[in-house]
Each structure stands twice: as C-alpha cells, then as structure tokens.
C-alpha positions in Angstrom: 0.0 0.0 0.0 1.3 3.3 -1.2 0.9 6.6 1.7 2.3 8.7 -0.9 0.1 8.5 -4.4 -1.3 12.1 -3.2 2.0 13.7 -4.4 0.7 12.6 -8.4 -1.7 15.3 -8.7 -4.7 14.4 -10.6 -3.8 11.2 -12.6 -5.3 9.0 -9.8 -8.5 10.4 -9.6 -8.7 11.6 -5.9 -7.5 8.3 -4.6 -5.5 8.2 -1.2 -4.2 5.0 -1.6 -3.4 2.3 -3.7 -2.3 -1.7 -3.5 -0.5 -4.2 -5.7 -2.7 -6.8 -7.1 -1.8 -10.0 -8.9 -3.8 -10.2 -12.1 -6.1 -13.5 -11.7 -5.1 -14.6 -14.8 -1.8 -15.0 -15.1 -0.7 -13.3 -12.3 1.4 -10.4 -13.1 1.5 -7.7 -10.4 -0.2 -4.5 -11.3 -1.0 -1.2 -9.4 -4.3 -0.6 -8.5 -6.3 2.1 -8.7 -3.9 2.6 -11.9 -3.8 6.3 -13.5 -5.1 5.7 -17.7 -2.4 5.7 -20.2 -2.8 9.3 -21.3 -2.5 10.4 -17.9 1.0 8.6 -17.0 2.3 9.3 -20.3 1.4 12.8 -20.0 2.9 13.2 -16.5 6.2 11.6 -17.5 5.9 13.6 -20.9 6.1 16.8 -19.1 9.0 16.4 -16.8 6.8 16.1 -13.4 8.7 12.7 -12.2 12.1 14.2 -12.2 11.8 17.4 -11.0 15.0 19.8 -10.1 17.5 16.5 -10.9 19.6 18.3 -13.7 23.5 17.8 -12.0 25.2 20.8 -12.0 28.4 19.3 -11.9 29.2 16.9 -15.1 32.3 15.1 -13.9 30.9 14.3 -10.9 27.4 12.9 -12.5 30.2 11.0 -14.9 31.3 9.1 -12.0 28.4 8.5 -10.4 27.6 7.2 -14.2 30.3 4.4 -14.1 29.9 3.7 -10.4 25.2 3.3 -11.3 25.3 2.1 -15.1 29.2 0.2 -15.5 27.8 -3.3 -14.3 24.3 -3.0 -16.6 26.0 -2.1 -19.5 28.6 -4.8 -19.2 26.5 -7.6 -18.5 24.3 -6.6 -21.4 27.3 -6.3 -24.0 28.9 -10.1 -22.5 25.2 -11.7 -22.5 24.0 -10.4 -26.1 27.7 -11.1 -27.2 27.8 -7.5 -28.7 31.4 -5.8 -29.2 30.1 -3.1 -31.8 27.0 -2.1 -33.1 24.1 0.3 -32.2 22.4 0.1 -29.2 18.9 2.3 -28.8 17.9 2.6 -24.6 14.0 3.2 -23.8 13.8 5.5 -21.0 17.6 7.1 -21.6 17.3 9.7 -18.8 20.4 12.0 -18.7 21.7 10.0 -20.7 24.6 8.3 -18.7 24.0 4.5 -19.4 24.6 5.5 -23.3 27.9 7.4 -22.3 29.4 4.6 -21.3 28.2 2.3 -24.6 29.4 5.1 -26.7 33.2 4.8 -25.0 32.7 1.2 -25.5 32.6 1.8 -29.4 28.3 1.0 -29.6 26.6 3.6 -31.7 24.3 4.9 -29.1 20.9 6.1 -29.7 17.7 6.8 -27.2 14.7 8.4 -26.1 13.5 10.1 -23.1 10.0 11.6 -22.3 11.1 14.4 -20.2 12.2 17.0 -22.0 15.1 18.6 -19.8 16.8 15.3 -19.4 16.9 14.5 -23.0 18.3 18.1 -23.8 20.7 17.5 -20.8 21.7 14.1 -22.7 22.0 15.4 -26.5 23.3 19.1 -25.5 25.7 18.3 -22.3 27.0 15.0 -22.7 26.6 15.1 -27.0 24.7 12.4 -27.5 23.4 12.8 -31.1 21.3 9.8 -31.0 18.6 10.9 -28.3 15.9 12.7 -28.7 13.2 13.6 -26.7 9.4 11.6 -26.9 7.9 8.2 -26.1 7.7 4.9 -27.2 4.6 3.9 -28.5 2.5 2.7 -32.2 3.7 5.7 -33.8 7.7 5.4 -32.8 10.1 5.2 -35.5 13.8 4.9 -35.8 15.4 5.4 -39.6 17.9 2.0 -38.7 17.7 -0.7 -36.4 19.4 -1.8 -33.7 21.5 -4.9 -32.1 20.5 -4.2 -28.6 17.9 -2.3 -27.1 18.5 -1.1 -23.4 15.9 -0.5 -20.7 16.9 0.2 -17.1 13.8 1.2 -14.4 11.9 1.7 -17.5 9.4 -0.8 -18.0 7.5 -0.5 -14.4 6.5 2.8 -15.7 4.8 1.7 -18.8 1.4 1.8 -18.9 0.8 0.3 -22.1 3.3 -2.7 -23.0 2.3 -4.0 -26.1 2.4 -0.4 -27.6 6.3 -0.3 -26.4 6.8 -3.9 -27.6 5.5 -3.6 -30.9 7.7 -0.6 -31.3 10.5 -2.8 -30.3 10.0 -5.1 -32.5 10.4 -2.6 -35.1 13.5 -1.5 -34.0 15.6 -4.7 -32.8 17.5 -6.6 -35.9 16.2 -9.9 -35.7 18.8 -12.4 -33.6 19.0 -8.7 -31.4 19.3 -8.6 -27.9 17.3 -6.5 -25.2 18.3 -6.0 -22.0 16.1 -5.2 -19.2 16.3 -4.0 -15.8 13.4 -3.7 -13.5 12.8 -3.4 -10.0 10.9 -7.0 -8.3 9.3 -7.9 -4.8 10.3 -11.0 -6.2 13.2 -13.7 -4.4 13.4 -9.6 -2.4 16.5 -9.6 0.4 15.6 -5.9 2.2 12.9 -3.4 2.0 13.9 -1.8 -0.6 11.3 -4.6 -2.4 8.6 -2.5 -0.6 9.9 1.1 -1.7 9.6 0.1 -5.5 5.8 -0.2 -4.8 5.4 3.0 -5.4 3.0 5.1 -7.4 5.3 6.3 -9.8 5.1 2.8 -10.8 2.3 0.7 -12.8 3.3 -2.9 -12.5 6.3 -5.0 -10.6 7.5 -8.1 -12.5 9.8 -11.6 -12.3 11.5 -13.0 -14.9 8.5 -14.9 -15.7 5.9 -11.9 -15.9 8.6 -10.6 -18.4 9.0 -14.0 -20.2 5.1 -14.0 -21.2 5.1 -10.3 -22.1 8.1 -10.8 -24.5 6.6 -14.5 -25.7 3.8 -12.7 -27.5 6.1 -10.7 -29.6 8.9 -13.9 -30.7 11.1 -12.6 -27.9 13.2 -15.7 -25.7 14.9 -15.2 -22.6 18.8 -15.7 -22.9 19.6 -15.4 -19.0 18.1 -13.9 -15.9 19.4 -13.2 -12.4 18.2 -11.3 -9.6 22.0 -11.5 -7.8 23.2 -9.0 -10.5 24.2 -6.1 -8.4 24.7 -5.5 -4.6 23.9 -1.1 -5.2 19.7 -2.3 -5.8 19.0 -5.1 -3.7 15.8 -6.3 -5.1 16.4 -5.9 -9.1 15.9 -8.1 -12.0 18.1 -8.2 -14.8 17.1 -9.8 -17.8 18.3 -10.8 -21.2 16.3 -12.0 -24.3 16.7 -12.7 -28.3 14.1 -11.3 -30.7 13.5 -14.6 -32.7 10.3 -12.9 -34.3 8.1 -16.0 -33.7 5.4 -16.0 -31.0 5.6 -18.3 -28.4 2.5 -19.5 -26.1 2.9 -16.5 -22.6 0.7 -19.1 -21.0 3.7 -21.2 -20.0 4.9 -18.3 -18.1 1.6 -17.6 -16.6 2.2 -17.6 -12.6 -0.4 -18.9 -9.9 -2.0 -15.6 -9.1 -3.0 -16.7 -5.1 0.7 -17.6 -4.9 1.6 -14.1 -6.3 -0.6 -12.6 -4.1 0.4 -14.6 -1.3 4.1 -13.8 -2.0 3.6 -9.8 -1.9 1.6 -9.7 1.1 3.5 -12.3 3.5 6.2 -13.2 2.2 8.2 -10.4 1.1 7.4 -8.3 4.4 8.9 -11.3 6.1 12.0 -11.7 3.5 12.5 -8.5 4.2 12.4 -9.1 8.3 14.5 -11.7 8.2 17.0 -10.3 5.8 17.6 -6.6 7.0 20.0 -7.5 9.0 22.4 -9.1 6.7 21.9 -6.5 3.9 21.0 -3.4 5.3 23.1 -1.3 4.1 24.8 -3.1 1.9 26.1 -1.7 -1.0 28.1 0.9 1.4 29.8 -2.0 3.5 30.8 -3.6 0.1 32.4 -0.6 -0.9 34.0 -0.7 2.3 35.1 -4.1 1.8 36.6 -4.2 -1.6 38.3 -1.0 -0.6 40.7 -2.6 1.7 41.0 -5.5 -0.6 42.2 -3.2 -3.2 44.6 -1.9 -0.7 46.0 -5.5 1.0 46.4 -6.7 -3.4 48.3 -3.4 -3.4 50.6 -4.3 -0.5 51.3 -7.6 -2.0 52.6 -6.6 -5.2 53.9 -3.3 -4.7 54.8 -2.6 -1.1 56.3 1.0 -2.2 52.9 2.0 -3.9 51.0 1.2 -0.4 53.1 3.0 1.6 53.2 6.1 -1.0 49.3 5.8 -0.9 48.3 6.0 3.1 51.0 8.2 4.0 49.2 10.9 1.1 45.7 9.6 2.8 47.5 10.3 6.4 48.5 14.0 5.5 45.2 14.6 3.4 43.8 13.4 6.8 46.0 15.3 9.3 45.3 18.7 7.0 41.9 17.9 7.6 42.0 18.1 11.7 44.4 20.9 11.6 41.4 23.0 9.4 
C-alpha cells in the first residue's frame, strides 16, 4: 500500500491509496487504482517525475555514471555477445548508461519523455542519438538496432504491447534486449517494498517478463536477480528477438501464490533479511576497498606505503582546518 500516491496530482483520480494486485489470470503484479495511459504518459511527458534533478556538476554525474550504469551495461554487451553495433535505450534519462556504450565503441541512440533530461543528454553530454518523446504505435527509428536497453523503465509503462510492438520494429532480428526492472520477487531488504510506489504501474519476475516478450517472438537468454549488490531487489534480464510467437501461458504464474508472496512473504524476507543487507552496498564498498589496498601491499609494497601516507597528510590537513 502506497501513503504517498497524493503527491501525483490528478492522474489518480482523488484516490488516497493504492495496492498491488496480482492479475487472476496470469498473475502479473499491477497497481491498483492505476492512473489511464494518457495520464501517466502525459505526466512523465512533461517532466513532473524528475523534478529539479539536472546535476550541475558533469564530472561528478560521470562518476556516479560508471559507479550506477558500468555493471548493466557490461552484463548486457557479454550476454547479447555484442562488441560493436548500435544500441537504442528506452527510458535514456540524462543519458549516462549511453555514455558509457558510446566509449565502449556502440553507436548509441535513445529516447526520453522528459524534455530537460533529453536536452541535458544530447546538448551536455553530445549524445546525437537521443531525442526527446515516447515509445509507443507511432515510434520510429530510420535504422535498427542490435540491442535495445531499458533500465527502471518498464514498471512505468502503462501500455506494454504499444512499447513492444515498437521494439520489434526497432531490434534486428537475432537482437538482444536488455532489461532492468525493480521485483518484490526472491526480495533480500525493503527496498522490495519502496519500488511499490506510485510512480510505478506494475512490478515483475522474470516470468511476468518471459510472457510479455513470448507474444512478440522474444526468448529469454539469462536472468538473475544477484546482478548487483547497489539495488537489492532488481531483476536483470536478457532476451533474443527470434520474431516468432511463443505461447505467454507457460509463463503464466499462480496468481494466489503471487498474491500470497507480496503480502506475506516479502514483508517477512525483508524481516528476516535486514539484518544481513542493510546497508549493503556501502559496507561492500568498504570491503573491496581494503581488498584493493591489502592486493596493493602484495605486489607493490612501495605503492601502499606512498598511498596511506598521502591519505595520512590529506587526513591530518583535515583536523588541523
């Protein structure tokens, strides 16, 4: 149950609250009340879900860039098997994930419905290949693509098969798309709970993915919900656009069991787990910080001693201030 779905203005109709609801066919996990697709695409459309989130400082926004998108965009390049070639990201934001396929010699091209971000991507970073819209019917790209990209994109959509017969369009066929979505699903913290949210329409697992993507010829590759220790929480997913249909109902899931899963047995995941990863992304840091230090004692003693005596004055400066 989302507290905060006041904050959305008008697009829900005067409601107070909302839940998550397992569809009782096939069980894929929806918001409801849920805002109409002209109101969610107009909201995103004119900027009102990022609001004053412009950085004003580019080389610091380019390292939180490598340090947010590095892993992503790795894992989709080694699981599509993509060196080269043009990669087109759904949701591109500021545009940082592209950034880094660019310098990884990927043609990069994307779209963003808020208009400041995508003028922040094409005019600051110089990303020709965005441009500002949605992804719907009436999208069009003049080429198409070997990957298409889509990080905390998809639980926003309101209407999927608009975006997937768009993607269809645009992925060569034997293409790759890479997803990213947040999931209450095999959840280790709360954060499970926070992506319930009403800036988002529907939660998924690999499997509500699988039977979306069946529909248009699109096969899972890989999955894995271990990908990253920053999001606890997150679903990763790679497919292949084969181009011929496959049956979603084999992917349907037991909808009492979803709705089983989100009511009492993520809250207790989460219980149980908190302790162990709360957080945790901060104490890995931590962790492979020192390991970076004790592999640089071991093969260059000189270099370690060079490097904490700098941290030592840097530190000592700091008191004496």
């Amino acid at each position: 149950m989302d507290l905060h779905i006041h904050k959305y203005g008008t697009i829900y109709d005067g409601h107070a609250l909302s839940q998550w609801k397992a569809c009782a066919r096939c069980g894929f996990v929806h918001q409801n009340p849920r805002p109409s697709t002209e109101a969610l695409s107009e909201f995103y459309a004119k900027g009102r879900y990022h609001l004053a989130d412009i950085p004003n400082d580019v080389s610091d926004y380019l390292k939180f860039v490598n340090w947010y998108y590095a892993e992503k965009v790795d894992f989709a390049l080694a699981k599509s098997g993509l060196s080269t070639g043009r990669v087109f990201e759904i949701g591109c934001g500021l545009g940082g994930a592209l950034r880094l396929f660019s310098e990884r010699g990927c043609a990069s091209l994307g779209v963003e419905p808020d208009p400041t971000q995508a003028r922040f991507a094409s005019q600051v970073l110089k990303l020709d290949g965005v441009r500002q819209g949605l992804v719907d019917d009436s999208f069009q790209l003049d080429v198409t693509v070997d990957l298409v990209f889509s990080n905390h994109a998809f639980e926003h959509l309101a209407d999927l098969d608009s975006v997937m017969r768009a993607v269809t369009r645009i992925v060569k066929p034997g293409g790759h798309i890479f997803t990213a979505v947040p999931t209450y699903f095999s959840n280790r913290s709360r954060l499970s709970k926070l992506w319930m949210n009403s800036g988002h329409y529907s939660l998924f697992t690999h499997q509500s993915l699988n039977q979306l993507f069946a529909r248009y010829g699109i096969e899972e590759v890989c999955h894995t919900y271990r990908g990253w220790y920053k999001e606890i929480d997150d679903l990763w997913h790679v497919a292949r656009f084969r181009g011929s249909a496959a049956d979603p109902t084999v992917f349907f899931e037991n909808p009492r069991a979803v709705q089983r899963y989100v009511n009492v047995f993520n809250p207790l995941r989460s219980i149980i787990y908190a302790p162990i990863y709360a957080q945790y992304a901060q104490r890995v840091a931590f962790v492979n910080k020192y390991i970076g230090l004790w592999n640089l004692l071991r093969h260059s003693p000189s270099a370690f001693f060079s490097k904490v005596t700098k941290r030592c004055l840097r530190a000592l400066q700091g008191l004496s201030k």
